[in-house]
C-alpha positions, 0 to 999 in steps of 0.5 A: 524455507516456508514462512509464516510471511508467505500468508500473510497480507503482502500489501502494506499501506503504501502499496495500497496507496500506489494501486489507489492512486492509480485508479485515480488517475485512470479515472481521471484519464476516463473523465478526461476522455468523456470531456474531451469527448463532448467538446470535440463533438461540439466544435465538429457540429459547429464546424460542420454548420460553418460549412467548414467541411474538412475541419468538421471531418477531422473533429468528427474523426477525432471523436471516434480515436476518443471514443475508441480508446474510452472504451479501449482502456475500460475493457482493458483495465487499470494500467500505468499505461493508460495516462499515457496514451490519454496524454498523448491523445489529448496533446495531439488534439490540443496542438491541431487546435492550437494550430488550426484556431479550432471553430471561430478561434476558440482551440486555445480555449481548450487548454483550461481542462488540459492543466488539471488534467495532466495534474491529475494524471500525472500528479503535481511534480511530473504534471507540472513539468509536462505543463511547463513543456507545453506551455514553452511549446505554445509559446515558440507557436505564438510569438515566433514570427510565421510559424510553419503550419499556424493558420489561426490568426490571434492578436498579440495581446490574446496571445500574451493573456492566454500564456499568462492565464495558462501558467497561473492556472498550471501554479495554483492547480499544482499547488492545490494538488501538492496540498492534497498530496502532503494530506494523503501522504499524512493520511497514509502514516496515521494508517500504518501507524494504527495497523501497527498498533492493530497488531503490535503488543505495546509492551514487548514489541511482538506480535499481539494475540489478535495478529497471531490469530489471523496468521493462524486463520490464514495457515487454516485456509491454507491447509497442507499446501504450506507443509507441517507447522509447529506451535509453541505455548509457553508461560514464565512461571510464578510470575505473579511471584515475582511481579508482588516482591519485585514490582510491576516495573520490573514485571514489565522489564522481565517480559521485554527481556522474555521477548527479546530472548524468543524472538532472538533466537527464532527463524525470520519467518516464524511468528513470536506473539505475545498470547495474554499476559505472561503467555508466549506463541511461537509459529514454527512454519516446515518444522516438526513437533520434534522439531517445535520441541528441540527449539522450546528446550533452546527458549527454556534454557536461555529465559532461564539464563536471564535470571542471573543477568539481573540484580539481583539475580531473579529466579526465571523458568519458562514452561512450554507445550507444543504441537505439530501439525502433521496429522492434521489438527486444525490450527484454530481448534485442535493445535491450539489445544493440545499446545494449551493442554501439553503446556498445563501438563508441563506446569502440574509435572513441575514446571520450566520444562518441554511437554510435546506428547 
């Protein structure tokens, strides 16, 4: 069974902010390169006027594996890959660093661009974590006595200031970028909070004349290709009758009640809006105008059931004109007036009933 959902807009704020964040992190990832970038190629020209040939070559070979996988992931595009293979990359160049004491001992330098980094790649939480990790790592390289391929020579009061700067700096990066998580996670409320109100009608719940014009532009664009629709106008009769004797309190009940009733008895994927003050527009998707009308009669037996269900009981009728889309009316012109015109007729032949031809 189609459904007017099927052409509707499938990204909700909190996936738009899923796509966000992941190019933020992928730009993050590229900037991360372009520095790791810069500075690998530094310390390869130093280590190369050291004279230190073979450490000058390794830097000069892991400046082309950086510069290969910028261009990589930009030709490729966003991809929850990418943070990962940037990671992977830069742990391998910080821990050769750390192990090798990089140009006159200033590898662990290094790590000063690698907290915020792998916060911005991986976000507070698993960032923090992946942080704590390497931090522990860097530690056991440090203070355990002859460790297996650590040729730099590093006192032991630079190498208890160097892991108390590394978690300090890790705690208030990730205590900046939880800040700035908690604002956007507010920001992405205030959104969908504001889209609801775009489109939603405050007093009945439904949809408001606005969302149901969209839907219809985008069933225009749409065509055939999304099989025949039928539209629904109705209009509860003598409802300003109703609002003079019995009040607007209890106009506003009635119209709750309207709504509820509509869209009670009405499919998932059809749209019940509310069209302008006491008006109704049912959105039947792979329904007939036959079939609009069978449903219309359905809706007018039942507001007109609610009547009796006050009290005192109200006197309630509800007019309907429908419309199909089979010969190939246009949603936004002719559907929508021969529905307006059948439901005119429907009111100057007596009202509370079905016009469909």
């Amino acid at each position: 069974m189609g459904s007017v959902q099927q052409v509707t807009d499938t990204h909700t704020p909190a996936d738009r902010a899923v796509e966000l964040d992941l190019r933020r992190r992928v730009q993050a990832s590229g900037y991360m390169l372009i520095f790791s970038l810069a500075i690998t190629a530094a310390m390869a020209v130093l280590a190369l006027t050291d004279g230190a040939l073979v450490q000058s070559l390794t830097l000069f070979g892991v400046t082309t594996l950086i510069l290969a996988t910028y261009i990589g992931i930009n030709l490729v595009g966003p991809s929850g890959k990418t943070p990962v293979l940037v990671s992977c990359l830069l742990l391998v160049l910080y821990f050769y660093l750390l192990l090798s004491g990089g140009v006159n001992n200033t590898g662990l330098m290094w790590a000063v661009m690698l907290v915020p980094g792998f916060i911005n790649l991986f976000g507070y939480r698993h960032g923090t974590l992946i942080l704590v990790a390497v931090g522990a790592a860097t530690a056991l390289v440090l203070f355990y006595p002859d460790f297996p391929g650590l040729a730099a020579q590093y006192d032991i009061a630079y190498r208890a200031r160097f892991i108390a700067v590394f978690g300090a700096l890790t705690a208030l990066t990730a205590l900046l970028d939880s800040s700035r998580d908690e604002a956007q996670k507010l920001l992405n409320t205030l959104t969908v909070e504001l889209e609801n109100h775009a489109s939603t009608d405050a007093l009945t719940g439904l949809a408001n004349r606005r969302e149901a014009y969209r839907v219809l532009r985008e069933l225009d664009r749409a065509g055939q290709a999304l099989g025949d629709y039928a539209v629904l106008i109705g209009d509860l009769d003598h409802f300003k009758a109703l609002n003079d004797s019995r009040g607007h309190n209890f106009g506003d009940r009635v119209l709750r009640d309207v709504a509820k009733v509509l869209k009670g008895n009405t499919r998932a994927g059809d749209l019940v809006a509310r069209w302008g003050g006491e008006e109704f527009l049912v959105l039947l998707p792979n329904t007939s105008a036959s079939g609009g009308a069978v449903l219309a009669e359905k809706l007018r037996q039942k507001v007109e059931a609610l009547g009796h269900q006050y009290s005192p009981p109200a006197r309630l009728s509800m007019s309907f004109g429908v419309a199909g889309s089979a010969d190939g009316s246009k949603f936004q012109t002719e559907l929508l007036a021969q529905a307006d015109a059948r439901l005119y007729r429907a009111k100057h032949a007596g009202r509370n009933r079905v016009v469909v031809t």
